[in-house]
N, C-alpha and C positions, 0 to 999 in steps of 0.2 A: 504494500500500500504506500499511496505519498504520503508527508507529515504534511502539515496543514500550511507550513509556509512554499511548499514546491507543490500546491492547486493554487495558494495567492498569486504563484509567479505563472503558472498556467495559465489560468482564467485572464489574468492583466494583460498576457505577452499575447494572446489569442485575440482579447479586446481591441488591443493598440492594434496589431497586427491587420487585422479588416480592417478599422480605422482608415489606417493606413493605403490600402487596397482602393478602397471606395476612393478618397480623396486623390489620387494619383489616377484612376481610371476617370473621374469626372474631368479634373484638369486636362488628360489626353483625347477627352473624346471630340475632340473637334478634328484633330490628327488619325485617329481612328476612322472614323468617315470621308475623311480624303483618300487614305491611303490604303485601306482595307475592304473597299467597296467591293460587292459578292463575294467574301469569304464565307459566307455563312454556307453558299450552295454547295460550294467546296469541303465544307464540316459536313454538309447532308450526304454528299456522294461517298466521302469517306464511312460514315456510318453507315450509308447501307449498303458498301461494300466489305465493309467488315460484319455487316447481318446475313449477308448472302454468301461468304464463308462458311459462317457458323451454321449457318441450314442447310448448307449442302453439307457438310460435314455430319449432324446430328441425321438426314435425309441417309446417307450411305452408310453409316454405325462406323464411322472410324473412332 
């Protein structure tokens, strides 16, 4: 188990930490939308070529 002051530093370092996250993604998202325009179709094609992997794969019992 943790002692009670290594969840104080857990739970703080996770808090800042998104903090963190969110404020550095909101400041970038103007750079994001220039620069990343249709990645998202790009994340969909990968997904479901990594689903259509795995079904063919669970489809033939390997």
């Amino acid at each position: 188990m943790f002692s009670q002051g290594q969840l104080i530093f857990g739970i703080t370092f996770v808090i800042i930490f998104i903090a963190i996250l969110i404020y550095t993604y909101q400041k970038d998202s103007n750079i994001h939308q220039k620069y990343y325009k249709g990645s998202l179709w790009i994340l969909l094609v990968f997904i479901s070529f990594i689903s259509s992997i795995a079904a063919i794969k669970f489809i033939l019992g390997y």
